[in-house]
C-alpha positions as CSV (number, residue, x, y, z in Angstrom):
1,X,76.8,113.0,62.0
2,X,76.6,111.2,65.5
3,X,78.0,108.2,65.9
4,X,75.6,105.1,67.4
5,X,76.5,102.0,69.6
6,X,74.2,99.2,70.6
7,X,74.6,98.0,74.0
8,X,71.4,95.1,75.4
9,X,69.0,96.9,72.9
10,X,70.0,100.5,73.4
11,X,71.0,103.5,71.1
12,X,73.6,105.8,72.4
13,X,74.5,108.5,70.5
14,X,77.5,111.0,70.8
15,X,77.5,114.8,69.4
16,X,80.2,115.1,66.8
17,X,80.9,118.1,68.2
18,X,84.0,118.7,70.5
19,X,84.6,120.7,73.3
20,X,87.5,120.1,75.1
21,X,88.8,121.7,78.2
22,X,91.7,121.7,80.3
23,X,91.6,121.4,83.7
24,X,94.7,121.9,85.7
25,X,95.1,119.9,88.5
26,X,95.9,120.7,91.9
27,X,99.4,120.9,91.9
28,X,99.5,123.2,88.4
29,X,97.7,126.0,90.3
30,X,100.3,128.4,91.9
31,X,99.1,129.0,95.9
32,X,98.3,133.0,94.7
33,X,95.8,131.4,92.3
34,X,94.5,129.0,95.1
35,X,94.4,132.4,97.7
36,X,92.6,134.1,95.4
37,X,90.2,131.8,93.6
38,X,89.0,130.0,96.4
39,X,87.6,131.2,100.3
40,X,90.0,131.0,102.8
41,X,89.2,129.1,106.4
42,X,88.3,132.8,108.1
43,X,86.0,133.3,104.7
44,X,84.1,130.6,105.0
45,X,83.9,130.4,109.2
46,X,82.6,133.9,108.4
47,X,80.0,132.9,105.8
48,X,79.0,130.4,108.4
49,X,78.4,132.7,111.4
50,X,76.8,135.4,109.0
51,X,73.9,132.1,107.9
52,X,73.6,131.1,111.8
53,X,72.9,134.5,112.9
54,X,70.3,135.0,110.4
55,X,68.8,132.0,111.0
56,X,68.9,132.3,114.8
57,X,67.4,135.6,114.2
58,X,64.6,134.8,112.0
59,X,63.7,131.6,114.3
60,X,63.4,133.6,117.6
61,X,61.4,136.7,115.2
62,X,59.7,135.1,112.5
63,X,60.4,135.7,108.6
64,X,60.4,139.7,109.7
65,X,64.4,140.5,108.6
66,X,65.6,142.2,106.1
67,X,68.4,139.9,105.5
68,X,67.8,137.9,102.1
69,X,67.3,133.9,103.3
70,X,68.0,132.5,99.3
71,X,69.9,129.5,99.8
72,X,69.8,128.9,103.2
73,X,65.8,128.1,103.2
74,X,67.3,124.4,104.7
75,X,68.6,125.9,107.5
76,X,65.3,127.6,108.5
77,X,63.2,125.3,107.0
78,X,63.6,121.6,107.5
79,X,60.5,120.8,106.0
80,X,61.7,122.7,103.3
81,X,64.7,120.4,102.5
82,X,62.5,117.3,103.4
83,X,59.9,118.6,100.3
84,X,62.3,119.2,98.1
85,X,64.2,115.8,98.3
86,X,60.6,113.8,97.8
87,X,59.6,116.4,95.3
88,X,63.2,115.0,93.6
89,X,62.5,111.1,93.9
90,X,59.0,111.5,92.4
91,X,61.0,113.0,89.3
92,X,63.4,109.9,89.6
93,X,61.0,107.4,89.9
94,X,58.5,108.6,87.0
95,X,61.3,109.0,84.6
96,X,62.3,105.3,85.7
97,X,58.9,104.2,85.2
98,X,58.9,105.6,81.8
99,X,61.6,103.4,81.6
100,X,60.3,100.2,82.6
101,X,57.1,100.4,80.6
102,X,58.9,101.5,77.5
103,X,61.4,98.6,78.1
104,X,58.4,96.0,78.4
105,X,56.8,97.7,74.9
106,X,60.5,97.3,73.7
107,X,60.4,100.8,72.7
108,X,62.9,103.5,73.3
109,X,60.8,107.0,72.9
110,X,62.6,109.8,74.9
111,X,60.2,112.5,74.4
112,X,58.0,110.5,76.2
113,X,60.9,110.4,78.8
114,X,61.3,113.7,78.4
115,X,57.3,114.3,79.4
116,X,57.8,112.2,82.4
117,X,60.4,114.5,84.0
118,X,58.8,117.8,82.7
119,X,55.6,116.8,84.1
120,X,57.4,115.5,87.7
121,X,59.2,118.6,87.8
122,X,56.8,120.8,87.6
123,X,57.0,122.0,91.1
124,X,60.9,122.9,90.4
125,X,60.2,125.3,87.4
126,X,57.4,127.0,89.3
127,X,59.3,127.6,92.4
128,X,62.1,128.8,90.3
129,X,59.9,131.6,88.7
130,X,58.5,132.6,92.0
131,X,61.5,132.8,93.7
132,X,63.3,134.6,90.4
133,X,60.5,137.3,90.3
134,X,60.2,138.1,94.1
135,X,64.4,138.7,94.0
136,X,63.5,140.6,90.6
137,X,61.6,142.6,93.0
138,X,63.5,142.3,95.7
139,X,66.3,143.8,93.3
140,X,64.5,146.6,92.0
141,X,63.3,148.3,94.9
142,X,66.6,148.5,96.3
């Protein structure tokens, strides 16, 4: 059974189901573990020159590369990054306007809540099965 609290008018309620996990901290992990779970300084300058290159190349040629741009579209694509982030308020600010007008009915309804978001996101999910189906593709044919 979850537990309830009231706090100014609010339900909160906790899963009575427990999973617990312990982290080590920093100094627990043995510097092996650290070499060898995280990228090194070279690694990462690497990484870094490998992204700049391709985006240098595909800026002077065009999207014609056969290097694959996933996760570095902000790089190449400011206007890309600039979508995205108003793309993300409009989510925010429907889910808190959901909040506001259930607030003034003094209801609390979060399917309703959960509508707002679905419906704001929509753009997310639908770029996330385009992109997951053209690297399907991608994947196949290599």
């Amino acid at each position: 059974m979850a537990q309830s609290g009231e706090h100014s008018g609010r339900n909160i309620s906790f899963s009575p189901e427990k999973d617990v996990r312990y982290v080590r901290n920093l100094q627990q992990i043995s510097d092996d573990e650290k070499a060898y779970l995280w990228s090194s300084d070279k690694e990462r300058d690497d990484t870094m020159h490998s992204i700049l290159k391709t985006v240098r190349m595909i800026q002077m040629n065009g999207k014609k590369t056969r290097r694959c741009i996933r996760g570095i579209e902000q790089y190449i694509f400011p206007e890309f990054t600039e979508q995205k982030k108003i793309n993300k308020d409009c989510v925010l600010l429907a889910v808190l306007q959901e909040q506001d007008r259930q607030k003034t009915l003094g209801i609390y309804d979060p399917e309703e809540l959960r509508n707002a978001s679905k419906s704001a996101s929509e753009w997310a999910r639908n770029l996330a099965l385009k992109d997951g189906a053209e690297d399907a593709k991608e994947v196949s044919l290599h």
